[in-house]
N, C-alpha and C positions, 0 to 999 in steps of 0.2 A: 504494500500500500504506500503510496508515495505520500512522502512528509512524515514519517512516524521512523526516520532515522534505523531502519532495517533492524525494529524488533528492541531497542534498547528504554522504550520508555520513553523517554525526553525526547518531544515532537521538534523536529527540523522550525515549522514554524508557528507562529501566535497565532490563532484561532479563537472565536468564541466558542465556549461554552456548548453552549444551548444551540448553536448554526451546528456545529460539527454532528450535532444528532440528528437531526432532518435531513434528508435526502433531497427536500424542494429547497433547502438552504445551502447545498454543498458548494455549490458558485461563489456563493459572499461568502461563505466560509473562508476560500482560499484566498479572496482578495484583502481579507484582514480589516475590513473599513471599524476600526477602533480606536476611542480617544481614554485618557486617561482622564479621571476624576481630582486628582491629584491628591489621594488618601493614599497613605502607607502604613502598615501593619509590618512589625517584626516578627521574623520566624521562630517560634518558641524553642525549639533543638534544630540543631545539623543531622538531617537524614542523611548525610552525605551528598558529595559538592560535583555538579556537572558545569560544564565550561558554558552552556546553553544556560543554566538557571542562579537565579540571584538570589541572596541573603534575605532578603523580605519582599512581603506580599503588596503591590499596586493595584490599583481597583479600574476596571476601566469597564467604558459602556462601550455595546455596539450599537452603530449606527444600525443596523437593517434591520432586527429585531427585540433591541430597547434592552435588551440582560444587563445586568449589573454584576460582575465575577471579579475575582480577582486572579492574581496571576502573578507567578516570580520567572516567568520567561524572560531574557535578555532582551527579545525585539518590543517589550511594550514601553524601555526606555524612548523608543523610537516615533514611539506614536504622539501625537500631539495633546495637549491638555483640552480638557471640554471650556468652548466657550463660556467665560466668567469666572474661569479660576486660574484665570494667567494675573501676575503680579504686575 
């Protein structure tokens, strides 16, 4: 299955949530249309450390279907802050 890093757990790349489960959502899934909220939550223990995932949890929404998730994937550094909570 492409994007899920051939079998290791820690997905290649950021995905919603809730899109990656639907079938009629697999298309926005891939294109990743997600902004950060800009909350952070620290990770209670180190389950052990991949190169792809970070020390604590950022919260972001997706634009196509409204989810609210969080996530310690490296690409959600990437994404942008939700309109109104840029400094």
């Amino acid at each position: 299955m492409a994007g899920t890093n051939a079998g290791t757990g820690k997905p290649l790349f950021l995905k919603c949530a809730k899109c990656k489960k639907k079938r009629d959502h697999y298309y926005n899934a891939l294109t990743g249309r997600l902004v950060r909220t800009g909350k952070v939550r620290g990770e209670p223990k180190s389950y052990g450390s991949h190169m792809r995932m970070l020390g604590e949890h950022y919260q972001y929404e997706c634009l196509d279907c409204g989810h609210i998730g969080w996530s310690k994937h490296i690409d959600i550094l990437h994404k942008p802050l939700k309109a109104g909570n840029n400094p």
